[in-house]
N, C-alpha and C positions, 0 to 999 in steps of 0.2 A: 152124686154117686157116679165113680166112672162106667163108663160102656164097657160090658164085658169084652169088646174087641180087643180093649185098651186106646181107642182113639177118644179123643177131645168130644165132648157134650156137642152138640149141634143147639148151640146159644150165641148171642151178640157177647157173649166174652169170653168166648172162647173162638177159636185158638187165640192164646196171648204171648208176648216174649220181650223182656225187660232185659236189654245188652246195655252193660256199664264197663269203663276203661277206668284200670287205675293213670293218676294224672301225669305220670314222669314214671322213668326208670326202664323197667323190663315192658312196662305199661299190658300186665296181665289184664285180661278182660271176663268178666262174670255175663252170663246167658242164664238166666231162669227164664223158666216157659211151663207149659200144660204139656208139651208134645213130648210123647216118650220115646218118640224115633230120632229126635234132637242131638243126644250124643253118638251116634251110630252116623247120623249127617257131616255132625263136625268131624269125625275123623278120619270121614269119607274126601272132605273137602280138603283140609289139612292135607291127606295125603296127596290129592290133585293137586293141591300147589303146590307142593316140593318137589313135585314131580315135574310142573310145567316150570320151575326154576332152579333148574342143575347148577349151575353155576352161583345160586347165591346158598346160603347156609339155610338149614333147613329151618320150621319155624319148632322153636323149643316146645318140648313136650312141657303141659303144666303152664301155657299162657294163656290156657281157657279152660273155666272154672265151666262148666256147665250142670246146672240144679235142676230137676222137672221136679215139678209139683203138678204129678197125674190127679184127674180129677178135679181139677179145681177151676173157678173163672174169674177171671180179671175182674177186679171192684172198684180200683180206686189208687192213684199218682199222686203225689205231691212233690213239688221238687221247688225248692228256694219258698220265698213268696210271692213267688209270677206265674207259676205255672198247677194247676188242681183240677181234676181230670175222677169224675165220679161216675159208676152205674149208678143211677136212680131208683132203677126198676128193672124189668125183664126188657132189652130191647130201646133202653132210656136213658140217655148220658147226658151227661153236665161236666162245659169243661170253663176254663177263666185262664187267660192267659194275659196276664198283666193289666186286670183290667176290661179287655170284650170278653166276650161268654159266647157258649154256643152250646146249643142245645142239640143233639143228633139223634134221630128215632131210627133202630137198627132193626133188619128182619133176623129170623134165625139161623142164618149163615153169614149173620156179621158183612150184610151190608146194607148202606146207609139207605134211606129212603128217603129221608126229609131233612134238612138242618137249617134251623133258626143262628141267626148273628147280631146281636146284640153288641152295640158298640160303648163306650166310658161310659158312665153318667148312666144309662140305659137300666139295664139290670143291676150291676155292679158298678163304685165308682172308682173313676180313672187312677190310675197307680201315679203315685205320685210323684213329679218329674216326670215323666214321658211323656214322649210326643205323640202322636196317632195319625197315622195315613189309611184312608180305606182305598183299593183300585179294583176295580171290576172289570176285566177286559173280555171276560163272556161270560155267561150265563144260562141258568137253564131254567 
């Protein structure tokens, strides 16, 4: 149920925002999100950029689709078969990207606390044909 404010649940999924480009042409772009001040941003922003680029042509009305779905919280990506990206639980994701997995425990304002990495073979196994490099150059 939304906040009567109209602001996003205070959950690990929310706030959320799925931006996709069509692949050639005008290359229109779609923005669905939870945030309902979303289209009132974009045409705040649109505006500042035509503004800070007189000289080039402005950016065509209608090359961003913007959706809000108020109320709602991020669950669950899929994209190809490399990439699947799951709420678990309140607070509990599960993602697989070609193969490693990672496990992420989130507080209520959607940030991490802990994350598990799990590499090929591990949890899930290795995608086939790929290669795998892990580099850790810091840690916590």
């Amino acid at each position: 149920m939304p906040d009567p404010s109209g602001r996003s649940p205070r959950r690990a999924g929310s706030p959320w925002r799925i931006l996709v480009h069509e692949p050639a042409g005008d290359r229109r772009t779609y923005d669905v999100t939870n945030d309902p001040a979303a289209p009132r941003r974009h045409a705040e922003a649109t505006r500042r950029l035509n503004a800070m680029r007189p000289d080039l042509q402005p950016l065509p009305a209608g090359t961003l689709a913007c959706t809000v779905l108020a109320g709602t919280e991020f669950d669950e990506l899929v994209i190809g078969k490399w990439i699947h990206l799951e709420q678990m639980d309140a607070g509990q994701w599960w993602m697989n990207v070609g193969g490693v997995t990672v496990n992420v425990t989130a507080d209520r304002d959607g940030r991490p606390r802990h994350v598990s990495v799990y590499g090929p073979g591990d949890y899930a196994g290795p995608a086939e044909g790929c290669a795998y490099d892990v580099m850790w150059s810091a840690g916590g």
